[in-house]
C-alpha positions in Angstrom: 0.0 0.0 0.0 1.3 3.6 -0.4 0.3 7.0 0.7 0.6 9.9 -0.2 0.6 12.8 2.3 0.1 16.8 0.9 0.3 19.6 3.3 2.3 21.8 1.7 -0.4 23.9 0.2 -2.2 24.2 3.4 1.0 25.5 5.0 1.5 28.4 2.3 -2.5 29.1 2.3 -3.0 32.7 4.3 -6.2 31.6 5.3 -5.3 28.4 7.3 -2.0 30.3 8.5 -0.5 26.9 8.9 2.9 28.1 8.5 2.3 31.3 10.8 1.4 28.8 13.8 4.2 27.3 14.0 6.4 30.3 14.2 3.7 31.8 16.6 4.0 28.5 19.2 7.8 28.7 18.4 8.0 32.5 19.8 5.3 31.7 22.6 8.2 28.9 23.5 11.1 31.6 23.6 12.9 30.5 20.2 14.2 33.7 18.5 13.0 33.6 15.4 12.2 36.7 12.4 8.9 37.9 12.3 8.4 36.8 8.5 6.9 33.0 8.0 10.1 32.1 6.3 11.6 31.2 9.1 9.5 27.9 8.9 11.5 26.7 6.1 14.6 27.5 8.1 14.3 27.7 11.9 15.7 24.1 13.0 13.6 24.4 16.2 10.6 25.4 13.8 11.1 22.4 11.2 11.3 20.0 14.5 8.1 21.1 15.7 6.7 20.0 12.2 8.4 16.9 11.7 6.7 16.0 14.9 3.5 16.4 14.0 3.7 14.6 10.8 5.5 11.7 12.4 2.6 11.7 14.9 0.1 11.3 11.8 2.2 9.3 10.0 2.2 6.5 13.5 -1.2 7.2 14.5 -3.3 3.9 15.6 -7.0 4.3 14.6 -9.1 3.5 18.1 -11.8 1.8 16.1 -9.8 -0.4 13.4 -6.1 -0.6 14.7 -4.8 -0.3 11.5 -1.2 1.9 11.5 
């Protein structure tokens, strides 16, 4: 089976601000990082923050099925 996961265009969307949130939680967390939303593509703390999230979709366990 193979899947395909898209979330770039939500991230560059200014109406979901999905980029922007991530730089927002980043300053809330103390990381110095430039106002633009650049700094998603280039923050190492940022891209961390992402890669987590993905990973935890990407491992998820369905409660009803159980299927990875």
């Amino acid at each position: 089976m193979v899947m395909v996961l898209m979330l770039c265009r939500s991230l560059l969307v200014s109406s979901t601000k999905g980029s922007s949130k991530y730089v927002k939680w980043a300053k809330e967390a103390g990381v110095k990082v430039s106002s633009l939303d650049d700094s998603f593509f280039t923050n190492p703390v940022i891209k961390n923050y992402f890669k987590a999230c993905i990973k935890a979709v990407v491992k998820r366990k369905n409660s009803l099925s159980g299927v990875r």
